[in-house]
C-alpha positions in Angstrom: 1.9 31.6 -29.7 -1.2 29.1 -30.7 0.7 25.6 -30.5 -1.8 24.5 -32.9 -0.6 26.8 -35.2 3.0 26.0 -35.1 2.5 22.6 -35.3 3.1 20.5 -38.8 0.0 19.6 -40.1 0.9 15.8 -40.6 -1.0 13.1 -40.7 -0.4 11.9 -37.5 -1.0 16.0 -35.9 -4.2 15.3 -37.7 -4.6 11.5 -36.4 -4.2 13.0 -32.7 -6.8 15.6 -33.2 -9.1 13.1 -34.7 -8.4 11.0 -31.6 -8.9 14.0 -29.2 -11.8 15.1 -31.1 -14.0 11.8 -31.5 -12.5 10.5 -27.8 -13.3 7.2 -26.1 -9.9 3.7 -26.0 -7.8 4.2 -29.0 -6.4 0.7 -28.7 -3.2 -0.2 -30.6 -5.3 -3.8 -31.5 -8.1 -1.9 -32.9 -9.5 -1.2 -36.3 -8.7 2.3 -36.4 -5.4 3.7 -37.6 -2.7 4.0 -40.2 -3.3 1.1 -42.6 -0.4 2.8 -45.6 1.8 5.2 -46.1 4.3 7.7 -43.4 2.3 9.4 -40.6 5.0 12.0 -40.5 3.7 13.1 -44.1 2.7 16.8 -44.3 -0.9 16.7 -45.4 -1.5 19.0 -48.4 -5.4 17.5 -48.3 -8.0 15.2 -46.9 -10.5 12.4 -48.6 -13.0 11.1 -47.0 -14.3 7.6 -48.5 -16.4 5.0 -47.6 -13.7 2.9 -48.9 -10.3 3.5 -50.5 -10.4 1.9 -53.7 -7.5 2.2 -56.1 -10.1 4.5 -58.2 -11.0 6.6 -55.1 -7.2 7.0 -54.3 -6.6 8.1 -58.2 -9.2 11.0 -57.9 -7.6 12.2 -54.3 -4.3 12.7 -56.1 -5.9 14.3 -58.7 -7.4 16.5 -56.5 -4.0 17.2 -54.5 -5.1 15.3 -51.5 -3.0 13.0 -49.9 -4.4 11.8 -46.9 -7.3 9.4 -47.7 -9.5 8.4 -44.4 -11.5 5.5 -45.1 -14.5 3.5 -43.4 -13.4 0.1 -44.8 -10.2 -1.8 -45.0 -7.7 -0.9 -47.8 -6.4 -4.4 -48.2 -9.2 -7.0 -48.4 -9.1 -8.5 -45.0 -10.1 -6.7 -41.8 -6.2 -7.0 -40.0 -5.9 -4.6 -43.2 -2.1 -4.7 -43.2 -1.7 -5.9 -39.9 0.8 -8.8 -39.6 -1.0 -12.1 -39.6 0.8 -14.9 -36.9 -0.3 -18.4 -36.7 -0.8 -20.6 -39.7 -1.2 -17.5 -41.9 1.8 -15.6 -40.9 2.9 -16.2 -44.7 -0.1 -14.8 -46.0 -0.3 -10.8 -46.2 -2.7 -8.1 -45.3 -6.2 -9.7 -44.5 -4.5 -13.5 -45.5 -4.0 -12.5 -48.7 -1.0 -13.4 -50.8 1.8 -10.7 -50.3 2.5 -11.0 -54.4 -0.7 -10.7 -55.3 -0.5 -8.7 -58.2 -3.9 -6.2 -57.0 -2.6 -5.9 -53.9 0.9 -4.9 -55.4 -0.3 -2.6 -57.8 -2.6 -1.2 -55.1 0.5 -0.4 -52.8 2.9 0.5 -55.3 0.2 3.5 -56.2 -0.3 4.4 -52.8 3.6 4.7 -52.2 4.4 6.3 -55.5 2.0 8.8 -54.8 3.3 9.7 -51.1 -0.4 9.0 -49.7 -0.8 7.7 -46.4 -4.2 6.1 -45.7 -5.9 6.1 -42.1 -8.9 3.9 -41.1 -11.3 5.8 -39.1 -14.9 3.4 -38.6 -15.4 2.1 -34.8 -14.5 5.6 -33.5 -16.6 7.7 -36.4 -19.4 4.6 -35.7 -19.5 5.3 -32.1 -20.6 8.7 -32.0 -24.1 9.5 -31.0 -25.6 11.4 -33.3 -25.6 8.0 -35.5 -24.2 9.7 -38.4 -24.0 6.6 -40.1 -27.7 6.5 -40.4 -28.2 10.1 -40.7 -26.0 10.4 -44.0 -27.9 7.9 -45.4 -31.4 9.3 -44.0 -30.2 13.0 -45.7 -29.1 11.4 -49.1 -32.2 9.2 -49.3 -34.1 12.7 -48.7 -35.1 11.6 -45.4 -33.6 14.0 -42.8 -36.5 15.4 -41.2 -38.5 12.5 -40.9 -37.2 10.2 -38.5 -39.0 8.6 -35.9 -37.0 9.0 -33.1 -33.4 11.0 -32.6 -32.2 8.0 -31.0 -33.3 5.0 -33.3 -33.4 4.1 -37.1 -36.8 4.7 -38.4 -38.2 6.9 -40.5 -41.7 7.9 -41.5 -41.3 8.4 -45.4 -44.5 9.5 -47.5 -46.8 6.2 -48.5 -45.6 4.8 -51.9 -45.9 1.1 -53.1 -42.7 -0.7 -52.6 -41.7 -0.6 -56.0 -42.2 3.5 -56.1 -40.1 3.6 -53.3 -36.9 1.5 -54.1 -37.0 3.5 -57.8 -36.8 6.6 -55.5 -33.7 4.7 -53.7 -31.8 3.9 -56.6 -32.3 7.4 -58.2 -31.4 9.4 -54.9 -27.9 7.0 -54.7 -27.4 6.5 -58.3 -27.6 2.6 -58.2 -26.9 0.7 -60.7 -26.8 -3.4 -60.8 -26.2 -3.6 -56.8 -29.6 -2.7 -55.2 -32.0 -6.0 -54.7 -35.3 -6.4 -53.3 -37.5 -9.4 -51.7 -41.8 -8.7 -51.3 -44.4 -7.4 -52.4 -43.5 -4.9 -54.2 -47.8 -3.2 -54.2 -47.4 -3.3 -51.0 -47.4 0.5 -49.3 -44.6 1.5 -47.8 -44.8 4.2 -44.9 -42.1 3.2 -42.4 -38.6 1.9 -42.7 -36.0 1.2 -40.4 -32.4 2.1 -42.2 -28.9 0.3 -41.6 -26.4 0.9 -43.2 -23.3 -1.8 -43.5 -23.3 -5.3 -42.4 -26.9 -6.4 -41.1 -26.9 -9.4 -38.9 -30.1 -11.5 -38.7 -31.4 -10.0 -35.3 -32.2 -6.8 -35.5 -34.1 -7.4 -38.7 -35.6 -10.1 -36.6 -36.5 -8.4 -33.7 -37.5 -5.5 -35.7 -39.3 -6.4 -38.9 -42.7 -6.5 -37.6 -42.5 -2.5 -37.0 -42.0 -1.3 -40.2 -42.8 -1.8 -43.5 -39.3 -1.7 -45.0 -36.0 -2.5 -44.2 -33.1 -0.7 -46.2 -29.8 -2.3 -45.5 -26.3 -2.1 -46.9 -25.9 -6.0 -46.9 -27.2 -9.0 -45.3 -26.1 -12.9 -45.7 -28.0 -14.4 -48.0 -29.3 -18.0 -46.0 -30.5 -15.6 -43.3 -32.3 -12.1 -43.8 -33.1 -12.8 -47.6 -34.9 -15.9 -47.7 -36.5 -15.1 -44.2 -38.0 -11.6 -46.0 -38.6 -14.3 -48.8 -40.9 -16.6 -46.4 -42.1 -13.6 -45.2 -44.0 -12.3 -48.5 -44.6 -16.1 -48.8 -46.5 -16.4 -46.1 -48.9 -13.2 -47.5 -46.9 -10.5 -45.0 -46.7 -7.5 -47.0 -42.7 -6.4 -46.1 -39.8 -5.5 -48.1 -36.0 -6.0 -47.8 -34.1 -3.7 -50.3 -30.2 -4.3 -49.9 -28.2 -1.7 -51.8 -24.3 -2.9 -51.2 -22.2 -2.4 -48.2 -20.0 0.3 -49.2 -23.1 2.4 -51.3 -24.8 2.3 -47.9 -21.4 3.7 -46.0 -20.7 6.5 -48.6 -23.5 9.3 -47.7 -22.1 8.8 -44.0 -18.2 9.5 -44.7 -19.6 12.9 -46.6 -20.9 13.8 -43.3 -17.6 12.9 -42.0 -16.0 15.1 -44.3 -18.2 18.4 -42.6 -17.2 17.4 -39.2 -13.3 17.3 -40.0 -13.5 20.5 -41.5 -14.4 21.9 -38.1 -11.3 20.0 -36.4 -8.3 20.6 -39.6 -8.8 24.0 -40.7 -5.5 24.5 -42.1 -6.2 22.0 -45.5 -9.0 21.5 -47.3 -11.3 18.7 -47.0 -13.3 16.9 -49.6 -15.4 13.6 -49.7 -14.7 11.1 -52.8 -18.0 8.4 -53.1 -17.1 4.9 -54.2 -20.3 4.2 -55.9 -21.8 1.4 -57.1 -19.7 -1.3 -58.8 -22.2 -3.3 -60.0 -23.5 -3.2 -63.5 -26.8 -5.0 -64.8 -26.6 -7.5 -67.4 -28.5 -6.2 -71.0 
């Protein structure tokens, strides 16, 4: 008899393949892992999201899923749930309050619900096909036209700047979180994507070989107002952010093809977070 087969599919039966699947040190200290809910909860569906967000969990019980996989932390902090020691042991998940009334409300659904929510981003970051960049690449409308399989850049057709961050925010359906610094005449043919968090040396180290960087976020003191001296000083480049978690969505779909080649047994969906910001009238 196939073992597989016999076995429960629970979240942690699913957890284990994930683990078996992706490979490389699952350390107990890591990011990845349960972060709510029972592993021993018999899955009746998967979410993937680039973040579980009390909306994102509503629409995964409304579609009869119950085990939500998310990039990002589920409780503000990045210990997500882990308990704090130290000066902060009183504080909860991420240092915030215990009795804070969001995080309440946001555990309260999660347990009412039966969900149990698993973090899966060093693991599903590691791999090396880069899906991170590739989601983004495919959802931008960019697949085919990267420079290299092993790097960042893509060759896009020549458009001014401003042509080609109006393509952006229509292929993700931005709203009031996408920004921009340059010139925006200036013509765009290469751009280097990264998606999440970018820290100041790769844009840096790389700026002077493309035309464009697109980024999920950046701190402000550091990659904005260098890309601002930059078009001050007549270079004609262009930093479009377009929010963390907008950046991280189109690469959890992708992670929501590759588990439906590991669980077969439930189905598999992806739930995008979106964009959260609105612009003012």
């Amino acid at each position: 008899m196939n073992s597989r087969a016999a076995e429960p599919v629970t979240a942690d039966s699913i957890s284990r393949r994930i683990q078996a699947a992706l490979g490389g040190e699952w350390i107990a200290s890591g990011l990845d892992g349960f972060k709510a809910g029972e592993p021993a909860t018999v899955v009746k569906g998967i979410v993937t999201t680039a973040m579980a967000t009390i909306d994102v969990l509503k629409r995964a019980v409304r579609s009869n899923a119950n085990l939500v996989i998310s990039y990002e932390p589920v409780f503000y902090g990045r210990s997500d749930g882990r308990a704090n020691t130290g000066p902060t042991a009183a504080r909860g998940p991420g240092g915030i309050n215990p009795d804070d009334p969001v995080l309440q409300a946001k555990k309260e659904f999660i347990e009412k619900n039966a969900l149990v929510v698993f973090r899966l981003r060093d693991h599903w970051q590691a791999r090396k096909h880069g899906d991170m960049v590739v989601g983004l690449a495919a959802a931008l409308g960019w697949a085919d036209l990267r420079v290299s399989a092993s790097d960042a850049l893509y060759e896009i057709p020549p458009a001014s700047a401003q042509a080609t961050v109006d393509w952006i925010r229509k292929k993700l359906n931005l709203s009031g979180g996408l920004r921009t610094v340059g010139d925006r005449r200036a013509t765009v043919r290469r751009v280097l994507l990264f998606p999440g968090a970018m820290t100041p040396q790769p844009m840096w180290q790389r700026y002077g070989e493309v035309d464009m960087v697109i980024a999920g976020e950046v701190r402000e003191w550091e990659n904005t107002f260098y890309a601002a001296d930059m078009h001050s000083a007549a270079e004609k480049k262009a930093l479009v952010t377009i929010g963390r978690v907008a950046s991280e969505d189109p690469g959890m779909r992708l992670c929501a093809e590759w588990l439906k080649t590991v669980v077969k047994e439930v189905p598999t969906q992806w739930i995008g977070v979106g964009d959260p910001y609105w612009r003012p009238a």
